[in-house]
py3Dmol code that shows the C-alpha trace and the ligand (Angstrom):
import py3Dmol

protein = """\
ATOM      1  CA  UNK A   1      37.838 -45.224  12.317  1.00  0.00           C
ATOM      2  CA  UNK A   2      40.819 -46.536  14.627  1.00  0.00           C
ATOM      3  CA  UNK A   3      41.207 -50.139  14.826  1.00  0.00           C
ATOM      4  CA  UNK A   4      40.416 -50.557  18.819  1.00  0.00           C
ATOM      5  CA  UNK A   5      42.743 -53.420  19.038  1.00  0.00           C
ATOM      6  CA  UNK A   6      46.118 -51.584  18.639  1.00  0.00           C
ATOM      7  CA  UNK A   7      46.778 -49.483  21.674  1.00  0.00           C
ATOM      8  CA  UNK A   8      48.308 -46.952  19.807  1.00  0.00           C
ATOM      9  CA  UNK A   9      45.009 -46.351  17.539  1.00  0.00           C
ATOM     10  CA  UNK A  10      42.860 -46.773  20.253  1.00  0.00           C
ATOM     11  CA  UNK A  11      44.925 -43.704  22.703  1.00  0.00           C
ATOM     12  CA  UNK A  12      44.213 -41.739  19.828  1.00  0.00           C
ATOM     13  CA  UNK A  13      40.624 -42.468  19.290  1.00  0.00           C
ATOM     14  CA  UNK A  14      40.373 -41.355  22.827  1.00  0.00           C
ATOM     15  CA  UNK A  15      42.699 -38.574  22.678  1.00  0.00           C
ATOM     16  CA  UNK A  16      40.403 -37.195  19.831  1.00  0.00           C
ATOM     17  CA  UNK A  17      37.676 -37.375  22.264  1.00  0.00           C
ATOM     18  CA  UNK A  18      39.387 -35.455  25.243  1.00  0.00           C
ATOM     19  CA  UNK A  19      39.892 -38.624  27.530  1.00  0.00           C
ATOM     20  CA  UNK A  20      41.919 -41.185  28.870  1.00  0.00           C
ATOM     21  CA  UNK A  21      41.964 -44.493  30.428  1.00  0.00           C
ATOM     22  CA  UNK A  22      40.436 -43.429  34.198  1.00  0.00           C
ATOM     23  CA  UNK A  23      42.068 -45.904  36.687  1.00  0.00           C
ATOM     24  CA  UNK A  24      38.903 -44.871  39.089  1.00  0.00           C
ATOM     25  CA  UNK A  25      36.672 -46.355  37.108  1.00  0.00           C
ATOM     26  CA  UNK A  26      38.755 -49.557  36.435  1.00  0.00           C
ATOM     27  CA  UNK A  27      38.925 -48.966  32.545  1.00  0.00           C
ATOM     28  CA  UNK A  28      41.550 -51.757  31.197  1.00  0.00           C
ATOM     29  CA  UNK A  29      40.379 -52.359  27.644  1.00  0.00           C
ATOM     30  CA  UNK A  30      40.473 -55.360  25.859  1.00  0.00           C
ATOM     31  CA  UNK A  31      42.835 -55.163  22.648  1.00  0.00           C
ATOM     32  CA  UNK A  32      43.444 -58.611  22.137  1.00  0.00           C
ATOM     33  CA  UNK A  33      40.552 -59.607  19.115  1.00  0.00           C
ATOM     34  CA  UNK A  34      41.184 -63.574  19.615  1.00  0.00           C
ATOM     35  CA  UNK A  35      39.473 -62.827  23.581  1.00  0.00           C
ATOM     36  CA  UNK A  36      37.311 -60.408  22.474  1.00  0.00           C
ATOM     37  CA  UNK A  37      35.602 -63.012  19.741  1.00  0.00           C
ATOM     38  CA  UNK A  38      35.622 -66.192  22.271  1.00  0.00           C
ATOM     39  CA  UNK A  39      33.541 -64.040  24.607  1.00  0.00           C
ATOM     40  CA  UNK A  40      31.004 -62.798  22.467  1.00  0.00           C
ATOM     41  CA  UNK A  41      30.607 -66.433  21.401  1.00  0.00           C
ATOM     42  CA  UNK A  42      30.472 -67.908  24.605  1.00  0.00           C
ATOM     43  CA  UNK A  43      27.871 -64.760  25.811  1.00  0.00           C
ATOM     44  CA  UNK A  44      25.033 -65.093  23.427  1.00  0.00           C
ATOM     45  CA  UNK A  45      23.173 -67.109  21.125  1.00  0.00           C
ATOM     46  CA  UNK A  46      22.611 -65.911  17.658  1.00  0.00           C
ATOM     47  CA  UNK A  47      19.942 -63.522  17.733  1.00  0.00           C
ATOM     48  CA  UNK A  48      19.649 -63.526  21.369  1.00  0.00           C
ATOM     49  CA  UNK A  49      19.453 -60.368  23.679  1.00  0.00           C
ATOM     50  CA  UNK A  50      22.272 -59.059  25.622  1.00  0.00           C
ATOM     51  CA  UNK A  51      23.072 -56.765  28.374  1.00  0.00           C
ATOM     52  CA  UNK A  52      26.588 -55.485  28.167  1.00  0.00           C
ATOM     53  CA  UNK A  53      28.157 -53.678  31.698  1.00  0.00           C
ATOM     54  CA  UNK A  54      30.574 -51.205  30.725  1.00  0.00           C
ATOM     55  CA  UNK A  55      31.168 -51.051  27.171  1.00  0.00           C
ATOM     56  CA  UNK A  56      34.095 -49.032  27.539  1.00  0.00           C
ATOM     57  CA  UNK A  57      35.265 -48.139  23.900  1.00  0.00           C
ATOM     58  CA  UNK A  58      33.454 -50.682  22.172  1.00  0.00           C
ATOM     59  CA  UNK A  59      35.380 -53.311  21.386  1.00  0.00           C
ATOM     60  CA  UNK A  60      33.055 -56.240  22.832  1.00  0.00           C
ATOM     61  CA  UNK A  61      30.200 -54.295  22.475  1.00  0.00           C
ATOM     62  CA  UNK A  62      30.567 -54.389  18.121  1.00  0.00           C
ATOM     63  CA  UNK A  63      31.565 -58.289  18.369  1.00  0.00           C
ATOM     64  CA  UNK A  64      28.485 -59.160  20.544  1.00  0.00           C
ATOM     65  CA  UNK A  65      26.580 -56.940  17.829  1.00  0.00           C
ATOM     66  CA  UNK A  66      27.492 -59.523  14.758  1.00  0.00           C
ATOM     67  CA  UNK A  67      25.540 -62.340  17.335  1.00  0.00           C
ATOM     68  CA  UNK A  68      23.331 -61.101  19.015  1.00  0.00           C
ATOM     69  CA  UNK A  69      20.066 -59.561  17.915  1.00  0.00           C
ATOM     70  CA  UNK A  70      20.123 -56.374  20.521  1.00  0.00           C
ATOM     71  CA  UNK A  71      22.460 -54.975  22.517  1.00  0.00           C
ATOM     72  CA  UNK A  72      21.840 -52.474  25.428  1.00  0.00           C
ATOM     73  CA  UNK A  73      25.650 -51.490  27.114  1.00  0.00           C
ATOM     74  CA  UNK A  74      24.959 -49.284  30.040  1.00  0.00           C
ATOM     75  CA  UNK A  75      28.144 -46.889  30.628  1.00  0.00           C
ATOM     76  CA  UNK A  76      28.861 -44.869  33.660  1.00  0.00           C
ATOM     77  CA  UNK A  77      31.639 -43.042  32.191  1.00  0.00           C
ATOM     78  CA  UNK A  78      30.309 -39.425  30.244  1.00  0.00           C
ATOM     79  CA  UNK A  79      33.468 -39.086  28.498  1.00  0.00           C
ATOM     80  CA  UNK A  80      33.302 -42.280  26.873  1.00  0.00           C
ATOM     81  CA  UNK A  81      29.779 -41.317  24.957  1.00  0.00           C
ATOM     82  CA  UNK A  82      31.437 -39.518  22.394  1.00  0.00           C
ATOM     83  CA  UNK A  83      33.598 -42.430  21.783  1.00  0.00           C
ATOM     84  CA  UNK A  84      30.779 -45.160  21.402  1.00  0.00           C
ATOM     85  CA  UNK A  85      28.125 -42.921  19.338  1.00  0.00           C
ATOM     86  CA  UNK A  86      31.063 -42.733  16.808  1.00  0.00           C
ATOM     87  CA  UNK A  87      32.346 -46.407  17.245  1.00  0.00           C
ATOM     88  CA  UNK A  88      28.409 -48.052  16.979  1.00  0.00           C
ATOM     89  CA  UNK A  89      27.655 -45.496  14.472  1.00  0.00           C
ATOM     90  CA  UNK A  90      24.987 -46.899  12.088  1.00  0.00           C
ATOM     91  CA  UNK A  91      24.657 -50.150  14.388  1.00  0.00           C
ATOM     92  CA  UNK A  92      21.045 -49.755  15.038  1.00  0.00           C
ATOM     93  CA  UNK A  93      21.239 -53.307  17.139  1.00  0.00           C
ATOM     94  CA  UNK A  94      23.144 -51.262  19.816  1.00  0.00           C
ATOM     95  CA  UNK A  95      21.710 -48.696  22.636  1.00  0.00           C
ATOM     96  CA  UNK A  96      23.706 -47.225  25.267  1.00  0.00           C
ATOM     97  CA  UNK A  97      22.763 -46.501  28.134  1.00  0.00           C
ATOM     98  CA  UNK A  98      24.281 -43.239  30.315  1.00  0.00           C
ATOM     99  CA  UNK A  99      23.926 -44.940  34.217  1.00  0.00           C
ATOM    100  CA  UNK A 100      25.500 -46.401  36.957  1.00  0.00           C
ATOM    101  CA  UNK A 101      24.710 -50.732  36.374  1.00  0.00           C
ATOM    102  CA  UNK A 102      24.926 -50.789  39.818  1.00  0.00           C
ATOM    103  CA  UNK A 103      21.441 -48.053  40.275  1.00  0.00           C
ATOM    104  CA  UNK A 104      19.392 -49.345  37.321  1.00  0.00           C
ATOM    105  CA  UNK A 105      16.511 -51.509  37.489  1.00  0.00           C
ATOM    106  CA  UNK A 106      17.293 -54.693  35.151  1.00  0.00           C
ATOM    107  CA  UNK A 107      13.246 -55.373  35.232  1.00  0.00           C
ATOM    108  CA  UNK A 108      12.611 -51.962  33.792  1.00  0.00           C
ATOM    109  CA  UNK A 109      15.362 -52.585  31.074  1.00  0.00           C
ATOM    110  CA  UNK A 110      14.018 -55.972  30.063  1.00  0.00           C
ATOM    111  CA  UNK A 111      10.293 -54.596  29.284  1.00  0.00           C
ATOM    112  CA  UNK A 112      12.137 -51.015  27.869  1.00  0.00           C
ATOM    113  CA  UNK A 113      14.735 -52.804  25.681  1.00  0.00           C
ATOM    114  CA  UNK A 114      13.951 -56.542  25.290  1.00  0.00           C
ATOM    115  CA  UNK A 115      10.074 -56.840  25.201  1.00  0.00           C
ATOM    116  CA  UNK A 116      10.007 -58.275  28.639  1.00  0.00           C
ATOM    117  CA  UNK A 117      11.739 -61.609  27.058  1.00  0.00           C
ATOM    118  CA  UNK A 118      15.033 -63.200  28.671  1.00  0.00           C
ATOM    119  CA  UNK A 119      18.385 -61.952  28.022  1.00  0.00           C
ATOM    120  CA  UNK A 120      22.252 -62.611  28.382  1.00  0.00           C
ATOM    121  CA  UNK A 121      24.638 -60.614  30.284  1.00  0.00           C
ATOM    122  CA  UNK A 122      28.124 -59.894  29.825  1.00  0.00           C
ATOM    123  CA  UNK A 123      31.089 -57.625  30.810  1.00  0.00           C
ATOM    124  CA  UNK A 124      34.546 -57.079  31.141  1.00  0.00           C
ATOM    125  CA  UNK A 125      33.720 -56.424  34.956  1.00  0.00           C
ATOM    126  CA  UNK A 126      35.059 -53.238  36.573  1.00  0.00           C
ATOM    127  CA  UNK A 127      37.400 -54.897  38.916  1.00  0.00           C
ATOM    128  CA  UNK A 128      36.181 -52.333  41.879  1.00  0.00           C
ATOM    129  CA  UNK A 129      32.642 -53.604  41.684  1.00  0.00           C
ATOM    130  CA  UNK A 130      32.855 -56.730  40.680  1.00  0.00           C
ATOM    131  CA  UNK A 131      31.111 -58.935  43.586  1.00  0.00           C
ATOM    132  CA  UNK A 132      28.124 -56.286  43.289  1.00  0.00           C
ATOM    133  CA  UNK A 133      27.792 -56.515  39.842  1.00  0.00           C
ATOM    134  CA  UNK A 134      27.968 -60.492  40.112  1.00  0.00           C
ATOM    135  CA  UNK A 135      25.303 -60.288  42.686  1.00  0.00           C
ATOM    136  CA  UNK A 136      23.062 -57.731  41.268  1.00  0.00           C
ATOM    137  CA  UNK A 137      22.709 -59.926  38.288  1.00  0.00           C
ATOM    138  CA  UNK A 138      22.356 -63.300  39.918  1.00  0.00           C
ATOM    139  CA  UNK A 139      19.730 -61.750  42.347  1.00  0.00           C
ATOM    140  CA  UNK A 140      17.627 -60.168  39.625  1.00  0.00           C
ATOM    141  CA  UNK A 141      14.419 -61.500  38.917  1.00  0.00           C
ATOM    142  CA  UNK A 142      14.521 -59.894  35.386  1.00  0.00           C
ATOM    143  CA  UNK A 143      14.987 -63.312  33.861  1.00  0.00           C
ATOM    144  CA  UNK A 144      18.654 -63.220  33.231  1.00  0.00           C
ATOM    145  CA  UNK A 145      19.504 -66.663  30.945  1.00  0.00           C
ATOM    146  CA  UNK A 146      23.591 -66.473  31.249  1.00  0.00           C
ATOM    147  CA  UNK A 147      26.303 -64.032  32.479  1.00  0.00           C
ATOM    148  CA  UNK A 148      29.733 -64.251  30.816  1.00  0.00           C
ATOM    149  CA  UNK A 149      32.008 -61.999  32.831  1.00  0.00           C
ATOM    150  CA  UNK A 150      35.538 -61.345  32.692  1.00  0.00           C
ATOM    151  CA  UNK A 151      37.049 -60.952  36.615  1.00  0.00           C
ATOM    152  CA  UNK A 152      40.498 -60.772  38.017  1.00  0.00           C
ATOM    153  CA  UNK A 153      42.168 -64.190  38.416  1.00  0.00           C
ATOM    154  CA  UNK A 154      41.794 -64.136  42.094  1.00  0.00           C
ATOM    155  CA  UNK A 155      37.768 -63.492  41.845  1.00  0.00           C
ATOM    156  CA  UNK A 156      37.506 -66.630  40.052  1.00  0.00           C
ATOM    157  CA  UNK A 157      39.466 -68.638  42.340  1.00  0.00           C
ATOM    158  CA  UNK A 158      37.140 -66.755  45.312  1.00  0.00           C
ATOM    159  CA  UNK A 159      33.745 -68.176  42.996  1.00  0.00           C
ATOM    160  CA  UNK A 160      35.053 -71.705  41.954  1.00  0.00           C
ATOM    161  CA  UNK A 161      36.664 -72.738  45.702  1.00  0.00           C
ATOM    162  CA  UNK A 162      35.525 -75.620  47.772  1.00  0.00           C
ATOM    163  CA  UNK A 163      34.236 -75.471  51.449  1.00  0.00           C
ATOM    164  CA  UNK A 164      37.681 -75.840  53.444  1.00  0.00           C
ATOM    165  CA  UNK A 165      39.755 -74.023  50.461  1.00  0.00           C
ATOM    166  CA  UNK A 166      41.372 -70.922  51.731  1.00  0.00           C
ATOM    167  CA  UNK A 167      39.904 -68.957  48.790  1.00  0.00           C
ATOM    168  CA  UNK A 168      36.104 -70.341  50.135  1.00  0.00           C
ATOM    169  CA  UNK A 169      34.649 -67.275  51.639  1.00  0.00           C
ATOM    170  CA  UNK A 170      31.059 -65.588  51.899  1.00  0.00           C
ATOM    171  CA  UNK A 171      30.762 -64.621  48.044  1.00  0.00           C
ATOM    172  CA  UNK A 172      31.709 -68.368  46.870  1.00  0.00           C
ATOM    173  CA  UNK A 173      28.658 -69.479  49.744  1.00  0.00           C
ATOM    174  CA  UNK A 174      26.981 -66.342  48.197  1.00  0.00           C
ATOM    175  CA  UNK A 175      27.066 -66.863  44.786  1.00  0.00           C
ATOM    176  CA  UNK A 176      26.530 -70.971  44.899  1.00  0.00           C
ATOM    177  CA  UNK A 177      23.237 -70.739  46.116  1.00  0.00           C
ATOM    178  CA  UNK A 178      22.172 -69.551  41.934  1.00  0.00           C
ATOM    179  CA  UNK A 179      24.209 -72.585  40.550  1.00  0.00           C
ATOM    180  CA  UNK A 180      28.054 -74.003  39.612  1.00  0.00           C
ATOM    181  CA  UNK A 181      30.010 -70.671  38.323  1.00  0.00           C
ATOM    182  CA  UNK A 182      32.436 -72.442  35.580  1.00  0.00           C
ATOM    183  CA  UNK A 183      35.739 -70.641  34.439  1.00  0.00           C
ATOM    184  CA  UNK A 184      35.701 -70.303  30.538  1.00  0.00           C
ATOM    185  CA  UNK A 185      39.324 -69.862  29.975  1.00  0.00           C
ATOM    186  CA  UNK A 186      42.217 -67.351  31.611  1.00  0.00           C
ATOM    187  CA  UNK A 187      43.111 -63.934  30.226  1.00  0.00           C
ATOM    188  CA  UNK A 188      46.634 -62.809  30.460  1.00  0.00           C
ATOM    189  CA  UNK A 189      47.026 -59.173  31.641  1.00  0.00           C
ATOM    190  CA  UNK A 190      48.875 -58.352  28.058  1.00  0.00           C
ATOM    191  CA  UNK A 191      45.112 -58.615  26.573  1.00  0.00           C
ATOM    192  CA  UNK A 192      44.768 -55.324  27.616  1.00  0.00           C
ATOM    193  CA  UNK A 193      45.464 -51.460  27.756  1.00  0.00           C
ATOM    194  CA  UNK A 194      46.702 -50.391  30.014  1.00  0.00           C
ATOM    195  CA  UNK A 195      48.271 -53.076  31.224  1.00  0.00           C
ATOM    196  CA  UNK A 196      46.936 -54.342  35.039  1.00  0.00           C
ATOM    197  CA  UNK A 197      49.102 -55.738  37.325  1.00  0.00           C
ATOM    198  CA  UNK A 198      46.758 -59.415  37.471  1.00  0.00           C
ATOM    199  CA  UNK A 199      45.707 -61.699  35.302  1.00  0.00           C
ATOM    200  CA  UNK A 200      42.570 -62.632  34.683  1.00  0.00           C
ATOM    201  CA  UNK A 201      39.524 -64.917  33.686  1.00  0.00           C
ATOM    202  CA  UNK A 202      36.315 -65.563  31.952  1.00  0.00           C
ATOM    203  CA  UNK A 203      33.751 -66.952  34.198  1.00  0.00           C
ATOM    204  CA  UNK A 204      30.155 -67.930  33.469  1.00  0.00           C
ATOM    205  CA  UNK A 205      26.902 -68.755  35.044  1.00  0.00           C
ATOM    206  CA  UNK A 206      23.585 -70.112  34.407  1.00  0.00           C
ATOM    207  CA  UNK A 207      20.894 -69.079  37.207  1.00  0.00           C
ATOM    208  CA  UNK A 208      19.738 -71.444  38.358  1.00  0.00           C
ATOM    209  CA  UNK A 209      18.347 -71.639  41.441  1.00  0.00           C
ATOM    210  CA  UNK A 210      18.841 -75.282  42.879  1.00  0.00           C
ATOM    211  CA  UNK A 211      18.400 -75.425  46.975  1.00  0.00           C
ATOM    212  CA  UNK A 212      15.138 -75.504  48.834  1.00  0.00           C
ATOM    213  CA  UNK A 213      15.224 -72.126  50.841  1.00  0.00           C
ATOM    214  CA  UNK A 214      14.371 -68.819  50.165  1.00  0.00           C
ATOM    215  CA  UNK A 215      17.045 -66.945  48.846  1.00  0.00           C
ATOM    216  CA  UNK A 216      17.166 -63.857  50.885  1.00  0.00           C
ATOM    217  CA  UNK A 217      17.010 -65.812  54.226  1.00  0.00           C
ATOM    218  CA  UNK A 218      20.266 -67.764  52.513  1.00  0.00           C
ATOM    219  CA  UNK A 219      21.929 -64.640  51.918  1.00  0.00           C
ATOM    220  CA  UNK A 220      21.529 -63.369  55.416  1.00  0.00           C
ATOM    221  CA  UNK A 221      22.902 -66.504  56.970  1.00  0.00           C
ATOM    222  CA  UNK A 222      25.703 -66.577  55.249  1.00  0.00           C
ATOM    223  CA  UNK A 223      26.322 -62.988  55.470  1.00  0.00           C
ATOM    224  CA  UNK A 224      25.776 -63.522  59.284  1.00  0.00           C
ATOM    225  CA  UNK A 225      28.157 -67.069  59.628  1.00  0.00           C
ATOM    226  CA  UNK A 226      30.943 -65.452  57.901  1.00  0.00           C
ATOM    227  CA  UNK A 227      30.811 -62.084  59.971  1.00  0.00           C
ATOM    228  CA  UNK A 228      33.840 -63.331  61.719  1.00  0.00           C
ATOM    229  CA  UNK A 229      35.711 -65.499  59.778  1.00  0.00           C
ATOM    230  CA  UNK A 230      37.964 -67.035  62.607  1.00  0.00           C
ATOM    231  CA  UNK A 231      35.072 -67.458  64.876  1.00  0.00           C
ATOM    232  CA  UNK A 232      33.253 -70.582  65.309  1.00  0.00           C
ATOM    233  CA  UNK A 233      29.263 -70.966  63.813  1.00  0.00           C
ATOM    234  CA  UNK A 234      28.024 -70.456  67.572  1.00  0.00           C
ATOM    235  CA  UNK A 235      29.662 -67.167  68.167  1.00  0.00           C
ATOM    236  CA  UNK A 236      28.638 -65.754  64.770  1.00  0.00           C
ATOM    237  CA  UNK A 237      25.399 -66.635  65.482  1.00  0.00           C
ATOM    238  CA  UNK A 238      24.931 -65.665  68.854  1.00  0.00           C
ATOM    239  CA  UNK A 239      26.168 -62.088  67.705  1.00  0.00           C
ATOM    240  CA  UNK A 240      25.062 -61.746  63.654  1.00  0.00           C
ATOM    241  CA  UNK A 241      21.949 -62.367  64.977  1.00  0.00           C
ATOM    242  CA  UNK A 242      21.043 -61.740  68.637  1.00  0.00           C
ATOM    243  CA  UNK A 243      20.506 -64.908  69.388  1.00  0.00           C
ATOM    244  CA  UNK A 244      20.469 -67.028  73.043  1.00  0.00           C
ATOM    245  CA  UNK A 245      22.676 -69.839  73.916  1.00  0.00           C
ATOM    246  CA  UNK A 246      19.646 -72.322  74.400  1.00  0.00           C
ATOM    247  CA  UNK A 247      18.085 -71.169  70.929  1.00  0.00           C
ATOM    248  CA  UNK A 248      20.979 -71.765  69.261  1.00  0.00           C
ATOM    249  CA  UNK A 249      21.871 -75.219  69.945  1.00  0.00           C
ATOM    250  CA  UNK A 250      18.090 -75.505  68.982  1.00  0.00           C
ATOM    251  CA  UNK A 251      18.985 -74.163  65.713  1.00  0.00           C
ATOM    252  CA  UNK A 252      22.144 -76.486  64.872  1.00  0.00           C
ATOM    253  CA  UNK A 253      20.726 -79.132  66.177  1.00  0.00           C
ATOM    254  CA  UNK A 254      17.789 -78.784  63.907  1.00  0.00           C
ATOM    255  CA  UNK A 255      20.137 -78.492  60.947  1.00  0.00           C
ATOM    256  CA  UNK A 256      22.789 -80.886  62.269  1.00  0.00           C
ATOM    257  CA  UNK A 257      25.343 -79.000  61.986  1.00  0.00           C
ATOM    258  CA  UNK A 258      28.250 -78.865  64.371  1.00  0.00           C
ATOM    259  CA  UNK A 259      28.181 -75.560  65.912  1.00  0.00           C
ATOM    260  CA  UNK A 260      31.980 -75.531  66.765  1.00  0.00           C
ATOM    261  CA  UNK A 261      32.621 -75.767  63.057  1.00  0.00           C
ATOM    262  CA  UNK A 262      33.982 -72.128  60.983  1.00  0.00           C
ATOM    263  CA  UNK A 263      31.656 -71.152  58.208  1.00  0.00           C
ATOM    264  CA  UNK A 264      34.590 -71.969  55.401  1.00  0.00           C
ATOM    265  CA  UNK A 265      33.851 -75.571  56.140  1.00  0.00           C
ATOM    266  CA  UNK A 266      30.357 -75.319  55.165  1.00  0.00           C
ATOM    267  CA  UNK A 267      28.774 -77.217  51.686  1.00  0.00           C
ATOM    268  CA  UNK A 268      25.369 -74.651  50.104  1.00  0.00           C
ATOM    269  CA  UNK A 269      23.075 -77.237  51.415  1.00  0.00           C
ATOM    270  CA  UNK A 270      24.500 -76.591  55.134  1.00  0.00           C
ATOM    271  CA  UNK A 271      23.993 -73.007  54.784  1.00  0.00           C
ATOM    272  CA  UNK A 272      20.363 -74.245  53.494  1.00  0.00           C
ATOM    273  CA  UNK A 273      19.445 -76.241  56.718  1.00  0.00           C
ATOM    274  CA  UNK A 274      20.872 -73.405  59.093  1.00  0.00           C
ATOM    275  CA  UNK A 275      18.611 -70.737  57.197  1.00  0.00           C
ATOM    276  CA  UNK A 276      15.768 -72.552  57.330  1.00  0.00           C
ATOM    277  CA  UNK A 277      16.190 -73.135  60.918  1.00  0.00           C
ATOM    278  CA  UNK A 278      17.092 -69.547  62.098  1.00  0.00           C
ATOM    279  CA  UNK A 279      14.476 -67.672  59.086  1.00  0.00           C
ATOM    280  CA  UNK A 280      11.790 -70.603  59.183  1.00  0.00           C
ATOM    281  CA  UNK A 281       9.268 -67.934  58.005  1.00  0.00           C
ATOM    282  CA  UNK A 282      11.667 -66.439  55.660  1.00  0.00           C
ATOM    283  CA  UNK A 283      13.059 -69.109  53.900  1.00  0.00           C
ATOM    284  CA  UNK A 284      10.219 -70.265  52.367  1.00  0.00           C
ATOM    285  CA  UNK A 285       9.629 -67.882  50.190  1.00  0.00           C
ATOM    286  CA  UNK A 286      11.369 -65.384  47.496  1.00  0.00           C
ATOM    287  CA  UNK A 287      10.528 -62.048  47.445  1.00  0.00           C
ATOM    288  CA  UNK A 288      11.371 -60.412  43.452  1.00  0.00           C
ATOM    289  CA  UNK A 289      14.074 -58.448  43.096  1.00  0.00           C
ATOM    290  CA  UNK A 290      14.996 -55.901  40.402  1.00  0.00           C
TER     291      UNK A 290
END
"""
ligand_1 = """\
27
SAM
N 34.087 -53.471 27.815
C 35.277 -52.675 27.635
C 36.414 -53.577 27.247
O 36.318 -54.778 27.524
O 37.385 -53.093 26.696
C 35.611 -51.889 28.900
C 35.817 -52.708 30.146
S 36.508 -51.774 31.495
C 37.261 -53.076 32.415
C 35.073 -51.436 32.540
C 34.097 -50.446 31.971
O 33.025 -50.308 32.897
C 34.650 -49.049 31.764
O 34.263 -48.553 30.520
C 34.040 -48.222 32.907
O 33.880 -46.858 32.604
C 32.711 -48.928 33.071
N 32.114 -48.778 34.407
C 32.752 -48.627 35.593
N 31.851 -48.557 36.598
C 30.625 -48.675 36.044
C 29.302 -48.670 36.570
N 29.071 -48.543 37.883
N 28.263 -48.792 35.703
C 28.490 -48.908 34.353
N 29.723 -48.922 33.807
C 30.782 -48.810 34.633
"""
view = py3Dmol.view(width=600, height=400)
view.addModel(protein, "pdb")
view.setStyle({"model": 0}, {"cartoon": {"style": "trace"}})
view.addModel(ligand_1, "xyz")
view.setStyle({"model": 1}, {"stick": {}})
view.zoomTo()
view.show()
């Protein structure tokens, strides 16, 4: 079989199977083994389970194989079947998948694939879904343990910014409320073919749920404050949500927060106090989500 670390060998592996990198579907494949290894050891424990988005060719797929005890890589791409029945031939801790990640239901996979038990996730993140597939996971209720997921530079700026940093925006508020997102270490854009125009990063979380409010009421204020970036808290309000003058002075009040503030300045625990004051119903509870 080709050795899917030299771009040459891997072309032709995919040549031989009628395809080529698709640019729609944000295929840049890792050839750099060195990356490849420090992410499979950073994504599961030995003998753990692991969910792998987008297996592409393989490469990641095989090295999470060696650790893990199961591996289920869901692919969107048809064209790329071929490829990974003969690259994971005879690996019977691998199943692929044939779906969209962004369509399946992680709570059916974990009782399908992993006996209902806890599981890693990992991917070298198309760069076109990326937020969704970063929320999907942190949202599920399917017991996720850790996702290790390579994003574009500029993503991992977006999830590691502070309030009042210009790269602080609605998916750093977004994805805070699960826990601290740390960056592993930086990928240079030579680590793969072809070659993107951005480098790039490994990031990783542990869910962990850690402020006092429900977390779909969270989600909607923050959606809601950061409708209109340049606007102040009171006008998003007023018009995310269809809400009076009088009631919301109510609201900030009750969360003491200044209402002529932007949403960018605001710490998780801000956002906390203003969902619980405009959802009080809401926010105390979490509804499951798949
Ligand atoms: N894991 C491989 C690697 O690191 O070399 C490939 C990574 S490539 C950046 C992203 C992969 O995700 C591609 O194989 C692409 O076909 C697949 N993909 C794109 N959209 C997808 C989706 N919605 N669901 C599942 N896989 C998807």
């Amino acid at each position: 079989m080709e050795n899917l670390y030299s771009p040459c060998e891997l072309n032709a592996l995919l040549k031989r199977h009628g395809i080529a990198p698709l640019k729609s579907l944000g295929q840049n494949f890792l050839i750099d083994q060195n990356i490849v290894e420090k992410i499979a050891l950073a994504a599961v424990e030995p003998g753990g389970n692991i969910l792998e988005i987008g297996p592409g060719p393989g490469a990641l797929t095989l090295q999470l194989a060696k650790r893990a005890g199961k591996v289920v890589a869901i692919e969107i791409d048809r064209g790329m079947l071929g490829v990974l029945q003969e690259v994971m031939a005879g690996n019977n801790r691998v199943e692929v998948i044939h779906a969209d990640f962004l369509k399946v239901d992680l709570q059916e996979i974990a009782s399908a694939y992993f006996e209902g038990k806890p599981f890693c996730v990992a991917g070298n993140l198309p760069y076109y879904i990326t937020a969704k597939c970063i929320l999907k996971v942190l949202e599920s209720s399917a017991g996720i343990q850790r996702f290790t997921a390579m994003v574009q530079q500029e993503v991992a700026d977006r999830l590691t910014a502070s309030p009042g940093d210009k790269n602080y925006g609605a998916l750093t508020a977004s994805v805070a409320y699960y826990g601290a997102t740390d960056v592993l270490f930086p990928v240079g854009r030579r680590c793969f073919m072809p070659t993107p125009d951005v480098d790039s990063a490994i990031v990783q979380f542990m869910p962990s749920p850690c402020l006092n409010v429900g977390r779909t009421a969270y989600a909607k204020t923050v959606r809601g404050l950061f409708a209109m970036r340049r606007k102040t808290l009171s006008n998003n309000l007023k018009a995310s949500f269809g809400i009076k003058a009088h009631q919301a002075e109510e609201i900030f009040i009750k969360a003491g927060v200044d209402a002529t503030r932007r949403a960018e300045t605001l710490c998780p625990e801000e956002f906390a106090r203003l969902a619980t004051a405009i959802f009080p119903v809401e926010a105390e509870t979490n509804e499951k989500k798949k």
